[in-house]
Every structure is written in structure tokens, then in C-alpha cells.
N, C-alpha and C positions, 0 to 999 in steps of 0.2 A: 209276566204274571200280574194278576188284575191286585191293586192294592187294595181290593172289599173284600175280595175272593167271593165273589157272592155267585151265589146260583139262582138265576132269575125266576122266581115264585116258583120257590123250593117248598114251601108249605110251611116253613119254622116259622114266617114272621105272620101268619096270617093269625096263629092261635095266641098273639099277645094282646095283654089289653093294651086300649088308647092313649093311658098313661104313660105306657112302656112306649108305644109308637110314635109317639110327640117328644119322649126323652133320647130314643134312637134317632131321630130327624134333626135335634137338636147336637147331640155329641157329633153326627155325621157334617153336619154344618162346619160346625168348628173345624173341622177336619179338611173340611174340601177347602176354606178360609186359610188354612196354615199350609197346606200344599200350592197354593196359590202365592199366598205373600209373603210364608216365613213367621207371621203374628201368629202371636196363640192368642185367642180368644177365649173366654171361659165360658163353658154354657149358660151360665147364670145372664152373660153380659147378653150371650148370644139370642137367649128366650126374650129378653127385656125388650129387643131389639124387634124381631121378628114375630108376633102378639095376632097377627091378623094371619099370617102362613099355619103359624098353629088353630088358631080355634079353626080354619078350615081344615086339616090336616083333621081335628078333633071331629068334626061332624059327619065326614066322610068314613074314619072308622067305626063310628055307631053305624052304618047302615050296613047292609049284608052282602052288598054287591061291591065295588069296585077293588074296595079294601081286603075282601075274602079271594077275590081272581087275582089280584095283581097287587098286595102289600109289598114287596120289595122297592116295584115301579112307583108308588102311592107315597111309602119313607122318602126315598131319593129325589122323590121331583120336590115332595117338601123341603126339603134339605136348599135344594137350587134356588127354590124362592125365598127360603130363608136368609142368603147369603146374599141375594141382591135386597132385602130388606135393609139388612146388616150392611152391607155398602152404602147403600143413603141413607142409612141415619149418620154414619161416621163421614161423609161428605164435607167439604168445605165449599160451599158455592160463591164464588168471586163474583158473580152477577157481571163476566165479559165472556164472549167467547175464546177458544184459546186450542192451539194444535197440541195433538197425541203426536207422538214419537208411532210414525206405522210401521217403522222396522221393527220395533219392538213387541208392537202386535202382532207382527207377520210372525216374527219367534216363535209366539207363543201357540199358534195354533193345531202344530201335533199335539202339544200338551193336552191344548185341550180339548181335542178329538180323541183322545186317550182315554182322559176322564170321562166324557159323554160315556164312551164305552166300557169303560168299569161299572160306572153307575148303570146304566142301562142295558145289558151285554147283547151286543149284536145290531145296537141301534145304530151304528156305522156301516153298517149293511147295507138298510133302506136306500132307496134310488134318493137320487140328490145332495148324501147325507152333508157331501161337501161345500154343497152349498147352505145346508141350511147353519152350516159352524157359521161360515163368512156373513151370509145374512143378520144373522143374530150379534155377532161382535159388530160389523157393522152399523147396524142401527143403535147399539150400545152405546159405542162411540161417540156417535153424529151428535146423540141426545146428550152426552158429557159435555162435549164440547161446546154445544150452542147454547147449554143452560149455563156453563161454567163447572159443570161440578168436577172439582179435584179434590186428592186427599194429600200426596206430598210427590216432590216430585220421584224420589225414589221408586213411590208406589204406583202411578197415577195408571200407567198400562197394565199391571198384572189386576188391579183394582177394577178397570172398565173389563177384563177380560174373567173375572169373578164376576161381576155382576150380571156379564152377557150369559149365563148358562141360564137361567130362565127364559130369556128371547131366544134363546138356541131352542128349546124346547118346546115353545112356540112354532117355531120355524118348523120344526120334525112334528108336529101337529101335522103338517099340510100333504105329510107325505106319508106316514105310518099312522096306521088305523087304532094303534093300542096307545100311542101319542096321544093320538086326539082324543080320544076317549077321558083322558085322564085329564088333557088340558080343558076339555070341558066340562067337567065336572068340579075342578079345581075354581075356573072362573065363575060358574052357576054356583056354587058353596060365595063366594067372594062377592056375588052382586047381594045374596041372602045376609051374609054379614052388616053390609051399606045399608040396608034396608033395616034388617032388627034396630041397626048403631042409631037410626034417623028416628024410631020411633020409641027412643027410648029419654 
């Protein structure tokens, strides 16, 4: 049984306001964060963190298109960006490179082909889906590594495999059409962000 229990754009979350859809992306955060690492997180810590996932989160539910067809899809994929926000801020970068434990990775990834499929229901469906987990933890990885970023050693895999659900979601851009939709609109909201921030 799925632990959202969600029913994929069931129509409950389309009719809330913004407020409410940036407070639900946020608590869901925390949540994917602590089934991941065990840490609890408090929303407060987690909003502070995550500042740019929200105001796009925010701009996208003002408008009447992607957030009215697909709020559940819209909350959740916020959620994914929010936690790998939440991962690099909480980062320790050693400025060397350094190896992940890949057995450790390897573990985790029914986990978190699991998760993809709570949060998104049926997105393990899609042709590829398997590869798009492994893509996405992979490039997580590579870029931990080569920049150095760790957090402790306890945490340092389940941590790169939190952060990878955003590039996982990426990856499943390339192959499902309700992915990409949402991954493009997320990143076109995110260059509009860079832009106002530059002229301000």
C-alpha cells in the first residue's frame, strides 16, 4: 500500500489555494527526508531551505493550466526539488573527491523506485523507468563525489539517494510526456526566477 495513499489528480488538491499547495510540498518534504534518513526535519527548517522550489511551486499555481490538470503531480515533484535543495544546503563539501559505498546505493534502490511510485502512481510503468532510477542516482552520485559533497558518514548514501529524486525525475522527463510537461515548466518558472532575482 502506497504511504500517500494518493489518487493521482483526484481533483481534492486542485481546488486549494497556493498557500495551502507550498504548505503541502513543504510538510511532504519533510516526510520524504525522514523516510529516507530517519531525521526529522521541521518545515520551518525545510521552507528556509528550499526558497527558490517554492516561489516556482508558487507562480505555477497562479496560473490555470498545469496546476488545475495535474496538482498532485505539481505538489510532489515540488516536494523532490525541495529535498534535494534541503540536501545542499545541509552539505559538507571537503573540496576532494571521495568514493560512495555502491553497495549501499545498490540497496537502496527498490526503495526508491517505490517512492517514485507513491509519489507519482504508475510512473514505474513508463518504458525505461529502470533506467531512468539508475540514471538519475547515478549522475547524483558522480557529482557528490567529484565536488566532495558529504554529510556524515552514517548518512552519506541514503543522503545522495535523497537528493537523486529530482534527477530521477528529470530522467522520466525523457520518456513520459506528463514528466516532461511538468519538468518544463518547472525549469521555464526557475530561468523566470534568475531573471526577475538579476533585475532586482
Amino acid at each position: 500500500m502506497s504511504l500517500w495513499r494518493l489518487h493521482p489528480e483526484d481533483g481534492t488538491m486542485r481546488r486549494i489555494a497556493k498557500e495551502t499547495a507550498i504548505q503541502t510540498a513543504v510538510r511532504r518534504a519533510c516526510l520524504i527526508t525522514r523516510e529516507f534518513t530517519g531525521l526529522e526535519v521541521m518545515p520551518e527548517e525545510m521552507s528556509c531551505t528550499c526558497v527558490e522550489t517554492l516561489a516556482i511551486l508558487g507562480r505555477i499555481w497562479e496560473q490555470e493550466g498545469l496546476s488545475k490538470r495535474k496538482p498532485d503531480s505539481v505538489v510532489n515533484f515540488a516536494s523532490c526539488m525541495a529535498v534535494m535543495e534541503w540536501c545542499h544546503s545541509v552539505k559538507k563539501a571537503q573540496n576532494k573527491p571521495y568514493s560512495l559505498d555502491s553497495r549501499k546505493i545498490s540497496d537502496n534502490l527498490d526503495f526508491v523506485a517505490k517512492t517514485m511510485d507513491d509519489l507519482f502512481p504508475g510512473i514505474m510503468s513508463a518504458k525505461n523507468a529502470d533506467q531512468c532510477i539508475y540514471d538519475g542516482i547515478c549522475a547524483t552520485a558522480d557529482g557528490c563525489e567529484k565536488n566532495g559533497w558529504q554529510w556524515t558518514k552514517k548518512l552519506n548514501e541514503q543522503m545522495v539517494c535523497l537528493m537523486s529524486l529530482y534527477p530521477i525525475l528529470r530522467a522520466f522527463g525523457k520518456v513520459s510526456i506528463k514528466m516532461d510537461e511538468i519538468c518544463k515548466d518547472f525549469l521555464e518558472k526557475r530561468e523566470r526566477n534568475k531573471e526577475d532575482g538579476s533585475q532586482d
